[in-house]
C-alpha positions as CSV (number, residue, x, y, z in Angstrom):
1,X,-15.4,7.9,-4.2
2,X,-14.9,11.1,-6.3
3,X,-13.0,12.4,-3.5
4,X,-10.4,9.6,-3.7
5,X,-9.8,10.0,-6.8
6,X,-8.2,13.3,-6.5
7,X,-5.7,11.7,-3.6
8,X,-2.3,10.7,-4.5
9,X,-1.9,6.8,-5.2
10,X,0.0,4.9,-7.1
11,X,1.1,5.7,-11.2
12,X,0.8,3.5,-14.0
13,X,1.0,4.3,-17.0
14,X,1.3,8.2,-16.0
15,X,-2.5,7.9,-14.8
16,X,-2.9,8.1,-10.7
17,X,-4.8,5.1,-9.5
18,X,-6.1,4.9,-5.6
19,X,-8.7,2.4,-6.1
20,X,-10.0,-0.6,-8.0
21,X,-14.3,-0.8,-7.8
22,X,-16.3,-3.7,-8.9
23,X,-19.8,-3.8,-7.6
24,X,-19.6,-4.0,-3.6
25,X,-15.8,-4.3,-3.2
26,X,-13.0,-1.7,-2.7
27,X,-9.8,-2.1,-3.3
28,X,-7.5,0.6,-2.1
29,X,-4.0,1.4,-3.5
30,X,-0.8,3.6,-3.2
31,X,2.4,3.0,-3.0
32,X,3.2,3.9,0.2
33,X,1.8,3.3,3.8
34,X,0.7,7.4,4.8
35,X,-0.9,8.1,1.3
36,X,-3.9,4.1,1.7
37,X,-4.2,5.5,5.5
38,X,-4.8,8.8,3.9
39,X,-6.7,7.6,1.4
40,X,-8.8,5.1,3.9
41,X,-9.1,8.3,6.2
42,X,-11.3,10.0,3.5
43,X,-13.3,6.5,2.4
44,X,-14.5,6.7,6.3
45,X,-15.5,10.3,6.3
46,X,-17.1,10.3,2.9
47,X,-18.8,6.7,4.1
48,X,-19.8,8.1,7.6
49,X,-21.6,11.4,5.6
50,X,-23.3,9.0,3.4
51,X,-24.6,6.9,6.9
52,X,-22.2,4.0,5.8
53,X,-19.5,2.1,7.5
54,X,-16.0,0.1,7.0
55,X,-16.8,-3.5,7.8
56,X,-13.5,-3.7,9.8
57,X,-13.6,-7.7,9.9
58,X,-13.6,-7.9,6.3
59,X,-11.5,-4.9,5.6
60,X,-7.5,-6.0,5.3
61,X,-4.3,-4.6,4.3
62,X,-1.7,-6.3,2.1
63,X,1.9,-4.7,1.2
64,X,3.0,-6.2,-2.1
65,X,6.9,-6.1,-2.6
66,X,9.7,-7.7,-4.3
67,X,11.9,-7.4,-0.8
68,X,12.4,-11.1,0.8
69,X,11.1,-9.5,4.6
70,X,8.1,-8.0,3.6
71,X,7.2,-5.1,5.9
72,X,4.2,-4.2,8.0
73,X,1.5,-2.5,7.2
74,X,0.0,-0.7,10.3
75,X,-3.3,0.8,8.8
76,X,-6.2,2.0,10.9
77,X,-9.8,2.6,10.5
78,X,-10.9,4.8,13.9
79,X,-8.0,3.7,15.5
80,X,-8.4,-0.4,14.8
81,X,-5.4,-1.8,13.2
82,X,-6.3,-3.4,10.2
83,X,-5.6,-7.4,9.7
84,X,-2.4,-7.9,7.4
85,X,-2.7,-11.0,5.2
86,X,-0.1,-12.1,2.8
87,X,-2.8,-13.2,-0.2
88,X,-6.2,-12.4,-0.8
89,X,-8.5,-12.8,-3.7
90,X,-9.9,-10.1,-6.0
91,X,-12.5,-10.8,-8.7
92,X,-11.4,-14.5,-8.4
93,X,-7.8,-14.4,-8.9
94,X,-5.5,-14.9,-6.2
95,X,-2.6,-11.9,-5.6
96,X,-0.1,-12.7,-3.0
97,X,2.4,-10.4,-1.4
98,X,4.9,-10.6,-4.3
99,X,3.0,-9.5,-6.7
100,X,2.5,-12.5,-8.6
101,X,-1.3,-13.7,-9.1
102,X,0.0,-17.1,-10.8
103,X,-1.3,-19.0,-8.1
């Protein structure tokens, strides 16, 4: 995950931030759709070198935006689409696809 850390994500606060780690979970950000499939890109290779894999079934992609159609996210791992979901939890709080994790 060193790697990734160099990649270009998303900035807050001035600081570049591509990923969120908290024991065995990932999660993978930037703010748009070819810098996480760049981003995932590396994960696999660095993962493959190490003899790991992406669990593809519970590996999804979520684009969070204000906009009232939100738009697709068509990220790959080895050429598998990725499941889009509208909501997911993280560390027990519930973020949905506007942003808000009120829910």
């Amino acid at each position: 995950m060193r790697v990734v850390k160099e990649l270009d994500g998303v900035r807050i606060g001035g600081v570049n931030i591509t990923s969120i780690l908290y024991a065995d979970d990932t999660t993978l950000i930037a703010d748009l759709e070819a810098k996480i499939q760049n981003v995932l890109n590396v994960v696999v290779v660095e993962s493959e070198h190490k003899g790991l894999s992406i669990n593809r079934q519970k590996s999804i992609c979520m684009v969070i935006s204000k906009l009232s159609v939100t738009p697709s996210c068509n990220i790959t791992v080895n050429g598998d689409k990725l499941k889009q979901v509208c909501q997911f939890i993280h560390l027990g709080t519930l973020i949905s696809q506007d942003g808000r994790y009120d829910k």
